[in-house]
N, C-alpha and C positions, 0 to 999 in steps of 0.2 A: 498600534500594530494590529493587522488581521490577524483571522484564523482562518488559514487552509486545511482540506480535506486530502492527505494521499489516497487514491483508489487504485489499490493493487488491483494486476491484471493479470494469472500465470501464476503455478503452482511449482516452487522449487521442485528437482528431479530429486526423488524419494530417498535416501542417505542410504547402500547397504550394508555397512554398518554403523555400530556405534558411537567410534570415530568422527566417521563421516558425518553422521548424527550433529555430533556436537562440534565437528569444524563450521557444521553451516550455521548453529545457535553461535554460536562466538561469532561471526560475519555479522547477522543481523544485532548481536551486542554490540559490538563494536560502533557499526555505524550509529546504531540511535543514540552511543553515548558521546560521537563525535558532535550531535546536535546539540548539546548542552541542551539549554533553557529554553530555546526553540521548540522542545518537544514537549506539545501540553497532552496528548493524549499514545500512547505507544501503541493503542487501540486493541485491533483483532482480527486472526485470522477469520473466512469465513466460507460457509461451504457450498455446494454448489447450490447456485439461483437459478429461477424463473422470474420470467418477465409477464405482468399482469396488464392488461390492454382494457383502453376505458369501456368496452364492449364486455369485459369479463373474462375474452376473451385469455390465453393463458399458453407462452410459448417458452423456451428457451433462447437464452442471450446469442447473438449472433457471433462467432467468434470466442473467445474467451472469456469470461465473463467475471465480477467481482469475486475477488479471494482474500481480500481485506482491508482494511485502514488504519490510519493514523494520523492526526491531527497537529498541525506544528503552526509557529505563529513569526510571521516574518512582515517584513514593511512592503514588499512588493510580489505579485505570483513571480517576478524573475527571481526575486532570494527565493521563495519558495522552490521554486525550480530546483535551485543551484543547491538547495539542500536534498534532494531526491536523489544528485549525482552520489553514484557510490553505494547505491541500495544492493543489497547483494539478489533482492528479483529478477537484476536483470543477465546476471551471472548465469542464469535458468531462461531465457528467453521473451520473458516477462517484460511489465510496461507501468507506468504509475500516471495517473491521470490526477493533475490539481486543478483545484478548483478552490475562489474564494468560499468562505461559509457566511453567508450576507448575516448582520443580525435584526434581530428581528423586536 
């Protein structure tokens, strides 16, 4: 079996309260533990980026840029896929980007 990389894209809309807080932690519980054993990494949020250019040069991500990962392991990017459905990121307007993790 590989390992894919989720790359969140889109920052859940901010909880204003408590509640709210922890209806959207319970969404993201939920679905990772709908993964079962597929989930080798739960990973990490992450915060805002720059993009570093072979010149040194140094901009910002076009668009929305990495917000975090997580790493799961499936027989094909299409399971892969099929396991992204359902991420509560996109409940927020959000996007998830897979990609195999080749080894090396």
């Amino acid at each position: 079996m590989a390992k894919y990389i989720f790359g969140y894209h889109g920052r859940p809309v901010t909880p204003e309260t408590a509640q709210q807080d922890q209806a959207v932690m319970a969404a993201w519980g939920e679905w990772f533990g709908n993964m079962g054993a597929a989930l080798v990494d739960i990973g990490n949020p992450a915060g805002p980026s720059q993009i570093v250019g072979q010149n040194g040069g140094v901009s910002k991500p076009q668009g929305v840029g990495l917000t975090g990962y997580s790493i799961v392991q499936a027989d094909t990017i299409e399971s892969a896929m099929k396991l992204a459905q359902g991420c509560p990121i996109f409940a927020a307007g959000g996007s998830i980007e897979v990609a195999e993790l080749m080894p090396m």
